[in-house]
C-alpha positions in Angstrom: 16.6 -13.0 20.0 16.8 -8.9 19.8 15.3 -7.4 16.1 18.2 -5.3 15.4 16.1 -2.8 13.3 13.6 0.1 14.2 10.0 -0.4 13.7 10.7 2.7 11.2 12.9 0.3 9.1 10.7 -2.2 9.8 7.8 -1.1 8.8 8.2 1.7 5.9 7.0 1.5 2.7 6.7 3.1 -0.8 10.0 5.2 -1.1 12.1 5.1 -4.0 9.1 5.3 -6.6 10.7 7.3 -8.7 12.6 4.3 -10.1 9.4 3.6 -12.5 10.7 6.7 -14.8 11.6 3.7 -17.3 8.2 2.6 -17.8 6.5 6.4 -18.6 9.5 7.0 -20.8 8.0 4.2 -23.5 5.7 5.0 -26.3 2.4 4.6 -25.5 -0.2 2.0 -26.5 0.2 -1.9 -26.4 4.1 -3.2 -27.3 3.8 -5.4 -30.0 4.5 -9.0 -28.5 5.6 -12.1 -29.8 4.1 -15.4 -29.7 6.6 -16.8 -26.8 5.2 -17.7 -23.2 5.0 -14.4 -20.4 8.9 -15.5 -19.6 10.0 -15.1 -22.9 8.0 -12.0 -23.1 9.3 -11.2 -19.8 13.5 -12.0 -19.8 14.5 -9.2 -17.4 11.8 -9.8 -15.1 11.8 -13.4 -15.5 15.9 -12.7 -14.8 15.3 -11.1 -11.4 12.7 -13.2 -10.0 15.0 -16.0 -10.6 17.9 -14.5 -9.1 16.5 -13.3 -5.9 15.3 -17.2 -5.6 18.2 -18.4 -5.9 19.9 -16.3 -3.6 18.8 -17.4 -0.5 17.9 -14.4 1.1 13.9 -14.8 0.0 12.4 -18.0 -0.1 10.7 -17.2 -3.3 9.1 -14.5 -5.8 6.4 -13.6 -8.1 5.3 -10.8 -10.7 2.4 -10.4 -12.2 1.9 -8.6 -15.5 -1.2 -7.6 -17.8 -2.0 -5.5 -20.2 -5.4 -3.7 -20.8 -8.7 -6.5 -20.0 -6.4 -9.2 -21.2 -5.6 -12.1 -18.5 -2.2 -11.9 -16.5 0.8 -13.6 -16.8 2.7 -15.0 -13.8 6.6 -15.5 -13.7 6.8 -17.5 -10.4 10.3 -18.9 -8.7 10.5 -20.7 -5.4 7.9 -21.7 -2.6 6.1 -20.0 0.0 8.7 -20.3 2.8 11.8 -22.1 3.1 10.5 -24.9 5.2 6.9 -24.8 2.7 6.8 -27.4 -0.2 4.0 -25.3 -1.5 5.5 -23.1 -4.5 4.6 -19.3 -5.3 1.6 -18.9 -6.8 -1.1 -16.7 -8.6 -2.8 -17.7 -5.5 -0.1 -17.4 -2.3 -1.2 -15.2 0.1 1.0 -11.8 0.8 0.8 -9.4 3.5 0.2 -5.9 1.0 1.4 -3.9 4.1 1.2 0.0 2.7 -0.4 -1.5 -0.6 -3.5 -2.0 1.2 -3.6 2.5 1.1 -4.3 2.3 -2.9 -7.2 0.2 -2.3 -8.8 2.4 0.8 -8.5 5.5 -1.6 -10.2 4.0 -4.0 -13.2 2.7 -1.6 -13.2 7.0 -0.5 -13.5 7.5 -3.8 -16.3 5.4 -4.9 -18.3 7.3 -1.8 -17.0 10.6 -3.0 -18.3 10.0 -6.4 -21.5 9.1 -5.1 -22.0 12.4 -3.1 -21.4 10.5 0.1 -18.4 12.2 1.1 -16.5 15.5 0.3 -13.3 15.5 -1.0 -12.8 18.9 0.6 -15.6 17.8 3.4 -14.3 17.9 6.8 -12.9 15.2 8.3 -15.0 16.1 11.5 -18.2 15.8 9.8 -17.6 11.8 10.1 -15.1 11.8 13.1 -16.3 14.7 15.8 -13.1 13.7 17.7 -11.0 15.6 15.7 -12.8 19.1 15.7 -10.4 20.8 17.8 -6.7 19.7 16.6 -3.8 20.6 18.2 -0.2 21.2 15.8 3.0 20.6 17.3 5.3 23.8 17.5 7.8 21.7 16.5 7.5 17.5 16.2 11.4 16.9 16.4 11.4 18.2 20.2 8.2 17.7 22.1 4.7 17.5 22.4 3.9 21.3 23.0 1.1 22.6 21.0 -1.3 25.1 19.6 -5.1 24.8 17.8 -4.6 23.8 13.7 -5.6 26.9 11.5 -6.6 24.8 9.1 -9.5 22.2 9.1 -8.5 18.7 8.5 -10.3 17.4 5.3 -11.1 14.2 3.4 -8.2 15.1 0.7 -5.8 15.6 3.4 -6.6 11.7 4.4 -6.5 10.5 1.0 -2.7 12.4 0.0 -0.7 12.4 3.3 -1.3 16.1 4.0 -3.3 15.8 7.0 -0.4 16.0 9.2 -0.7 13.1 11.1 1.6 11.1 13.1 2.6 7.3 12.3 3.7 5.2 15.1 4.9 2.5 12.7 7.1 5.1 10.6 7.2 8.9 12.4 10.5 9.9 13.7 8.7 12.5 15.6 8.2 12.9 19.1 4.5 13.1 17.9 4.7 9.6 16.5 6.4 8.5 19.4 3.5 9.5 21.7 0.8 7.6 19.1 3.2 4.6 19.8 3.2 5.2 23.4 -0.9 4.7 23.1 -1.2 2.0 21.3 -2.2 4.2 17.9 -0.3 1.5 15.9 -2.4 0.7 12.5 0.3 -2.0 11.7 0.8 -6.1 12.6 4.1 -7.8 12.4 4.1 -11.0 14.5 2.8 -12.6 17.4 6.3 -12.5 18.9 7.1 -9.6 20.5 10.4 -7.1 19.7 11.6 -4.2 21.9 10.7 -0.9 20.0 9.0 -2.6 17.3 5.9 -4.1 18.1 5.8 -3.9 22.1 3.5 -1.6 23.2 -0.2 -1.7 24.4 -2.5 -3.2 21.8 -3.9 -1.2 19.1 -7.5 -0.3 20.6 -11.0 -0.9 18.7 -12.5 2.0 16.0 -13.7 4.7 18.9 -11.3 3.9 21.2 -8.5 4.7 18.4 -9.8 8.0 17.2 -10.4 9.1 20.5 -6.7 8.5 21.4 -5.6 9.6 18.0 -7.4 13.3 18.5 -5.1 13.8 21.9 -1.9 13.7 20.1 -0.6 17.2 18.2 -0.8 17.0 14.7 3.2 16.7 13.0 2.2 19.7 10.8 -0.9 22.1 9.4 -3.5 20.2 7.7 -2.3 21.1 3.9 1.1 22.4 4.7 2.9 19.4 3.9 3.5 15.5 2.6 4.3 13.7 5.6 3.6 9.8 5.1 1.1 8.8 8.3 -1.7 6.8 9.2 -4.3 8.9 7.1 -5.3 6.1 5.2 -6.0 3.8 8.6 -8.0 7.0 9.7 -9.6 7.2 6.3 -10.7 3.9 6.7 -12.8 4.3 9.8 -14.3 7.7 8.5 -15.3 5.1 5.9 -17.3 2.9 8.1 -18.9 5.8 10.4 -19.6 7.3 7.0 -21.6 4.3 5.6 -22.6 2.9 9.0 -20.4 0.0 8.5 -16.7 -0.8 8.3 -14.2 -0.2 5.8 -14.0 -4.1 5.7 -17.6 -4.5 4.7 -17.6 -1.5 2.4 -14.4 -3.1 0.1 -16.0 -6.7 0.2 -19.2 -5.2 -1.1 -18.2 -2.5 -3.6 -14.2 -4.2 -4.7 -13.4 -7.5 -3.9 -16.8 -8.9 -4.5 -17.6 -7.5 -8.3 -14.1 -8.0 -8.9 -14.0 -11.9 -7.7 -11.0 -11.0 -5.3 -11.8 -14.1 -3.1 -8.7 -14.3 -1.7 -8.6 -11.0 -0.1 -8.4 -10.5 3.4 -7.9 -8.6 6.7 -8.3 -11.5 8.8 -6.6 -14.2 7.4 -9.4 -17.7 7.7 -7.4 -21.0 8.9 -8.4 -22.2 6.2 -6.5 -20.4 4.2 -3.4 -21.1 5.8 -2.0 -23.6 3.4 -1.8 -20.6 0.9 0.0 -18.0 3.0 3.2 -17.2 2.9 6.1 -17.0 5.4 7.1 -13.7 6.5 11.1 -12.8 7.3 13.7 -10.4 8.6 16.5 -10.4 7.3 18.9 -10.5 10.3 22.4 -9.9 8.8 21.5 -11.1 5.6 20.2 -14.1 6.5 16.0 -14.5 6.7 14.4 -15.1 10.2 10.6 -16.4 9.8 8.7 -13.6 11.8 5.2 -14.3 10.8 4.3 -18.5 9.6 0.7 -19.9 8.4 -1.3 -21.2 10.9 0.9 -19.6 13.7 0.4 -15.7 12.0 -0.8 -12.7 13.3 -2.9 -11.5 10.3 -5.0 -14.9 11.6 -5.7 -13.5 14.8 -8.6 -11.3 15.9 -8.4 -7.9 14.6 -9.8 -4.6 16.2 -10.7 -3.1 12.7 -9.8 -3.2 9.0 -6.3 -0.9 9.1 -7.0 0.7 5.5 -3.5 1.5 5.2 -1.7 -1.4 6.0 -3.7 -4.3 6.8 -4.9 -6.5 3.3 -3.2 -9.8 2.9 -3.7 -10.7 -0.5 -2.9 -12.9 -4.0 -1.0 -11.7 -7.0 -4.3 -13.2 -8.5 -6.7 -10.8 -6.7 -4.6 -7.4 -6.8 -3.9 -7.5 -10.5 -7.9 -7.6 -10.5 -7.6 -4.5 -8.6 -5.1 -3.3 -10.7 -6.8 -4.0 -14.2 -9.9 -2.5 -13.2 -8.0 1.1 -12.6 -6.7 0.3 -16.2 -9.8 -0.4 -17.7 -11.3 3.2 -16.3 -13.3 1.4 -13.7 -14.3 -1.8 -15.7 -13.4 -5.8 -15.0 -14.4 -8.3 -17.1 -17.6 -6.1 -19.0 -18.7 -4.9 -15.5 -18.3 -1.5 -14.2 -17.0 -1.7 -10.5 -16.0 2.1 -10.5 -17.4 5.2 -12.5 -14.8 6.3 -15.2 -14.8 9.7 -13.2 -14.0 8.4 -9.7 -11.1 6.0 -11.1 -9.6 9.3 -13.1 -9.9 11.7 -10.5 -8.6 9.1 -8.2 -5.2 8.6 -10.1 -4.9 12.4 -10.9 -3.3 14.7 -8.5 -5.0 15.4 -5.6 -2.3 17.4 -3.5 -3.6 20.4 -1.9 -2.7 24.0 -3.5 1.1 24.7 -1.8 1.6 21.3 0.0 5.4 21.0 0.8 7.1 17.9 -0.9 10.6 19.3 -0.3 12.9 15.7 0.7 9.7 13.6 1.3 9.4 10.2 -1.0 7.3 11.7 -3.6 9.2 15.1 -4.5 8.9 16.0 -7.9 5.9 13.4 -8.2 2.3 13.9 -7.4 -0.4 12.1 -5.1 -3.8 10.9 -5.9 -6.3 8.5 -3.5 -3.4 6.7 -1.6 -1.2 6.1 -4.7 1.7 8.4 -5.8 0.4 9.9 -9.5 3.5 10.5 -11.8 4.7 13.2 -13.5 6.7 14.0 -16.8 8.2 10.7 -17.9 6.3 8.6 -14.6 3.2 9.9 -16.4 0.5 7.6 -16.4 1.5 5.9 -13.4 -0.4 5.1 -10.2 0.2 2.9 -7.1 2.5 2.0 -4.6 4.2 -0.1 -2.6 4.3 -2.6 1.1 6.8 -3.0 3.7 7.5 -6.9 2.6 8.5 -6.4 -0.6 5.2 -5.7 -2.2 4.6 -3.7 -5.2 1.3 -2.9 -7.3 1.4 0.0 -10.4 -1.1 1.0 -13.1 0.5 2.7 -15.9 -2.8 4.3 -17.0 -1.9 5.6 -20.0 -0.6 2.5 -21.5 -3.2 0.4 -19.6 -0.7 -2.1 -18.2 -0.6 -3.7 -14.6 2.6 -4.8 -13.0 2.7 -5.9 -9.6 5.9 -8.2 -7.6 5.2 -10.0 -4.3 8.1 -11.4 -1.9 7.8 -11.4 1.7 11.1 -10.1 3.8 11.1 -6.9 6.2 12.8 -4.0 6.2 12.0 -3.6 2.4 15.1 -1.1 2.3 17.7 -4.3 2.9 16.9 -5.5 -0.3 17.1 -3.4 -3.4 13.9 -4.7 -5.1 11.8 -1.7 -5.5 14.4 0.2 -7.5 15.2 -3.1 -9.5 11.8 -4.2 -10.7 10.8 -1.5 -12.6 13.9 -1.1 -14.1 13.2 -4.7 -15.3 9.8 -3.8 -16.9 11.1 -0.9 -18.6 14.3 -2.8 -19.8 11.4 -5.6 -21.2 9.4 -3.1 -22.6 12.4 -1.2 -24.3 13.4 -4.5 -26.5 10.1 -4.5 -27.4 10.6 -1.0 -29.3 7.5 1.0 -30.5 3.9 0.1 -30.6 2.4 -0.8 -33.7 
């Protein structure tokens, strides 16, 4: 059967953060809880997790919530596909999608801390293929060109600003051409859809920059937000820039000191039994698209997509998550310096970047993460095409993070809803202590 819904629909993430104004607008500092279990602590979240189980259209939920170093709390309804007897757990396996971006900016960061890289660095320096950019004169209507004035740097990557195309999301005739290539950072399903996930496969680390460096930039390096696969090309200047790969750098410097064993780009078979069914939802009804054992993310992959490959437990990204909380510390042990974690939830924008219409307007963007501002302060994360959702609220050091696995995230109205719940939970609670 036909996918009636564009790979842009398909594969989008992250838009309609703004929704998480409830949880900045609380007092700060710890909520004085009561004794009850996390659903009781929980009702509205534990309100909407049931609801969406029980309404057929997702074959299950979870959220994950923590405050500060203390342990998480899971509020879990369903099972891991509709034909699974296996029920949602702190250790089901999700497809992150675009939450995977959060995670690469914090890997660039860790190296930018270090002195490895420059924020401001060149991108250039690490990927020569891109030393003489073109700009589209204008995206919308063809490929015509002229050189960049600008030079394409490390911050760009990290914050969306380096004009780059997206096959998977770009509306652009730009993005249309990176599709055309096979410059597609993204996996769906083994099965094949016409405009979706069709074209040539997605080429091996060289082949991809080389590719990507043919194709006109959307924009000026600076000039503007335009969501792209920056983090994807971030990733790679991660590998040339530690003579590795992005994959080996995270499992090194994140998922090993944090214990995030069950974090992958290349799902193991034998880890099928955890993961999770994947669905469209075709007129409102779900159609499995991706199935354990039978799933793409378990086939070879030609590198570690840093923006939208990580398949990962509610377990393993709150680890992630409280260690951003903590300023860079899990369990006693410091995975991040306190500087790298703060400057990588502050606002990294460029001077005079355009945010006019795009996701993020009247927000800010740090290392792959939107940054919030006025009553969003504090907050820092984002968000995956399936449903996924990861935040920090740094300022009152709690982690909240919802995992469900249907595509296009916009047919469902779960990232405006969660938050809401938190901050409805959190409001009850009034004032801290």
């Amino acid at each position: 059967m036909d996918l009636p819904v564009s790979r842009r629909a398909l594969l989008r993430g992250g838009a309609g953060l703004g929704a998480g104004a409830l949880l900045g607008a609380l007092p700060l500092g710890r909520m004085a809880w009561a004794a009850e279990g996390i659903e009781g602590q929980w009702p509205a979240v534990t309100a909407m997790v049931e609801r969406y189980a029980r309404s057929g259209k997702v074959s299950g939920m979870i959220a994950a919530l923590g405050w500060g170093d203390g342990a998480p709390g899971f509020i879990a309804r369903g099972r891991e596909g509709f034909d699974d007897k296996d029920p949602y757990g702190p250790d089901s396996l999700f497809r992150a999608y675009s939450m995977t971006k959060p995670v690469t900016g914090m890997a660039a960061m860790i190296l930018i801390d270090e002195g490895r890289i420059g924020l401001d660095q060149p991108v250039a320096d690490f990927i020569p293929e891109f030393t003489h950019m073109q700009v589209a004169i204008d995206p919308l209507k063809g490929l015509a060109a002229r050189p960049t004035e600008k030079v394409m740097t490390v911050r760009h990557l990290l914050t969306h600003t380096s004009g780059l195309g997206y096959a998977v999301v770009g509306k652009d005739k730009c993005s249309a051409e990176l599709a055309r290539l096979g410059v597609n950072p993204g996996l769906v399903s083994r099965r094949k859809w016409p405009g979706v996930n069709d074209g040539p496969p997605t080429p091996g680390p060289d082949e991809f920059l080389r590719r990507a460096a043919l194709v006109p930039l959307v924009a000026e390096p600076g000039q503007r937000w335009s969501y792209s696969m920056s983090l994807d090309v971030l990733g790679l200047l991660i590998g040339r820039a530690t003579g590795s790969s992005l994959e080996n750098f995270v499992a090194e410097r994140l998922f090993g000191p944090l214990g995030m064993e069950s974090s992958y780009f290349q799902v193991p078979y034998s880890a099928s039994r955890h993961l999770t069914t994947n669905y469209a939802l075709l007129a409102k009804r779900p159609f499995a698209i991706d199935r354990p054992g039978k799933s793409i993310y378990q086939d070879p992959i030609p590198f570690a997509f840093g923006g939208s490959g990580l398949v990962t437990s509610p377990a393993d990204f709150d680890r992630f998550l409280a260690m951003l909380v903590n300023r860079g510390v899990h369990q006693g042990k410091r995975v991040m310096s306190e500087a790298a974690v703060a400057m990588g939830t502050s606002n990294l924008l460029p001077d005079g970047a355009d945010l006019t219409g795009t996701w993020i307007a009247g927000q800010h963007f740090g290392a792959g993460g939107v940054v919030g501002t006025g009553k969003d302060e504090g907050l820092f994360g984002w968000s995956g095409a399936a449903g996924t959702i990861g935040f920090a609220q740094m300022k009152m050091t709690l982690r909240t993070s919802l995992y469900v696995q249907y595509m296009p995230q916009e047919k469902l109205p779960v990232l405006a809803e969660f938050p809401k719940a938190v901050g409805a939970d959190l409001s009850a609670r009034g004032k801290a202590p």
